[in-house]
C-alpha angles and dihedrals in degrees: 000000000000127000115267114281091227092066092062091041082053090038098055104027105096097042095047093112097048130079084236096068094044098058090038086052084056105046085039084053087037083056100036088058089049097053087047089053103050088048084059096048100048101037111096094215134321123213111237099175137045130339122310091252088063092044087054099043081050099053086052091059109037098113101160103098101020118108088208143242098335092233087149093076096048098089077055088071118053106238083234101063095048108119110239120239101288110257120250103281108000098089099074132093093234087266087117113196106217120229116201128202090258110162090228087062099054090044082059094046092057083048093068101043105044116029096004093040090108103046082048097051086050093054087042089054092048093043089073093075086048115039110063084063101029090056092048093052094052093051093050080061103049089254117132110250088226081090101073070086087077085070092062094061104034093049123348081247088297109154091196100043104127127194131174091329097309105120139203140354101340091031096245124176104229092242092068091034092057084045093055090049113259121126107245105175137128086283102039150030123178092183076084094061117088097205105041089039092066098047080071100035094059095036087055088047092054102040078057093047091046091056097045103025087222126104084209091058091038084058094039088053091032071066115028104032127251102278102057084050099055099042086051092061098036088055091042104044089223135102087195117118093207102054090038088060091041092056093045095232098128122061121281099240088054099051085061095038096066092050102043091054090044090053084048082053095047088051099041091052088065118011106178086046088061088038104253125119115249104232130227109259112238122192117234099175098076093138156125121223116208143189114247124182097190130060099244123173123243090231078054091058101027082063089049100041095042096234126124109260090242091060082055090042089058093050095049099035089152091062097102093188096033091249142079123268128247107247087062090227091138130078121225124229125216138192102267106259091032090099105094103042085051093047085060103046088045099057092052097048092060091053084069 
């Protein structure tokens, strides 16, 4: 948020007709833009319309990008080798989030099980496709599991659920996402890929949690940025979440944001106590990526491999124009098995 605007009109006022104000209301405005801009850059996202349950329940119904469910990968994995729904307790890396009795938490938990119980059960059904490798990803990072539960908020598991600007599953600006290493330009976007997406994500978790030492503070700056979250707890001598909301010092969307994750974890923690049916896991990364020199179009290798484009759509999600740039800096994934029958046509194609 920018300084009030007062303090620069009481700051300038009386130099305004020297050539020493002048140039100190330009280096104040030089600095202000600066300052702006770094609050754009390193905030995730920041909601400009409506309450965050009708940005949810927007995220969850938003179908105008989205290829679908990918069921058509489903027969690529054996149904007995699909991982079961992790047990309470027993999916997490030992790094345990704490969930207090805070009265906002509960609110959100009713929530989700009352008014928002359908958008929830929707997230849950597509979450199947998404957990087993998204939970794996965040402990190898020394990020609780516990924060696949982010998704459910920023998006309902949606790859193409778009929002001021933040893309993708984990809701990233391009800005943070190129930061965190992942390619965000007119031919790709890797915020639409769910594994590469959380790689940044929980590198950018982490590096939060690392500054405050508090998984609240991780999500409130995860939201808000890293600069509101500091000054608030420079201003407020106090790395506590809690204290922080009840004095007001941090934004209002992100006073809401931290609970309402916290109330997904506690759910998700334990489903049929909250009333909701665990689902059965189902793998969706059953594939094989592969180096490609040309620029070559998914409708191109879906006729040669013998595979629906939108199969070929739901393995290269980060593909903007459904084809591989030019500059070949992407690899292609393939259905596992597909290789060699690739491998052929490509070469022949090639010899033309």
């Amino acid at each position: 948020m920018a300084p009030d605007s007062r303090f620069w009109r009481h700051q300038l006022g009386d130099a305004r007709r020297s050539l020493q104000g002048r140039l100190l209301k330009a280096s104040l405005m030089v600095f202000l833009i600066m300052s702006v801009s770094t609050l754009e850059i390193q905030a995730r996202t920041e909601p400009s319309w409506g309450s965050m349950d009708e940005r949810l329940g927007s995220a969850c119904n938003d179908r105008n990008q989205f290829h679908g469910i990918p069921g058509s990968m489903m027969p690529l994995f054996p149904p007995s080798q699909i991982p079961p729904f992790p047990p309470v307790g027993l999916w997490s890396n030992g790094i345990q989030i704490h969930i207090p009795n805070q009265p906002a938490i509960q609110q959100y938990i009713r929530f989700f099980m009352g008014q928002g119980r359908s958008t929830f059960e929707d997230a849950l059904e597509r979450s199947r496709f998404h957990v087993p490798i998204m939970t794996e990803i965040l402990e190898s990072n020394g990020v609780p599991s516990d924060m696949v539960s982010v998704v459910f908020i920023e998006s309902c598991f949606r790859g193409y659920a778009s929002f001021g600007g933040a893309v993708g599953y984990w809701q990233l600006l391009a800005a943070t996402a190129r930061s965190m290493g992942l390619r965000v330009d007119r031919w790709v976007d890797e915020r639409k890929d769910p594994v590469k997406s959380t790689q940044a994500a929980a590198k950018y978790l982490r590096s939060f949690y690392d500054q405050f030492e508090s998984w609240p503070l991780a999500l409130a700056a995860y939201n808000a940025g890293e600069i509101p979250v500091a000054s608030a707890v420079r201003r407020a001598r106090t790395s506590d979440f809690w204290e922080l909301s009840r004095r007001g010092t941090l934004p209002g969307h992100t006073r809401a944001y931290v609970p309402k994750v916290l109330a997904a974890i506690q759910i998700m923690r334990d489903l049929e106590a909250h009333g909701f049916k665990r689902p059965n896991h189902s793998h969706a990364y059953d594939f094989e990526s592969i180096s490609v020199r040309s620029p070559l179009r998914l409708e191109q290798v879906a006729s040669w491999i013998k595979v629906p484009v939108s199969y070929l759509q739901d393995l290269n999600p980060a593909l903007r124009l459904d084809r591989l740039p030019p500059d070949c800096g992407v690899d292609l994934n393939l259905p596992s098995g597909a290789r060699q029958t690739f491998d052929l046509a490509y070469e022949q194609y090639l010899r033309n």
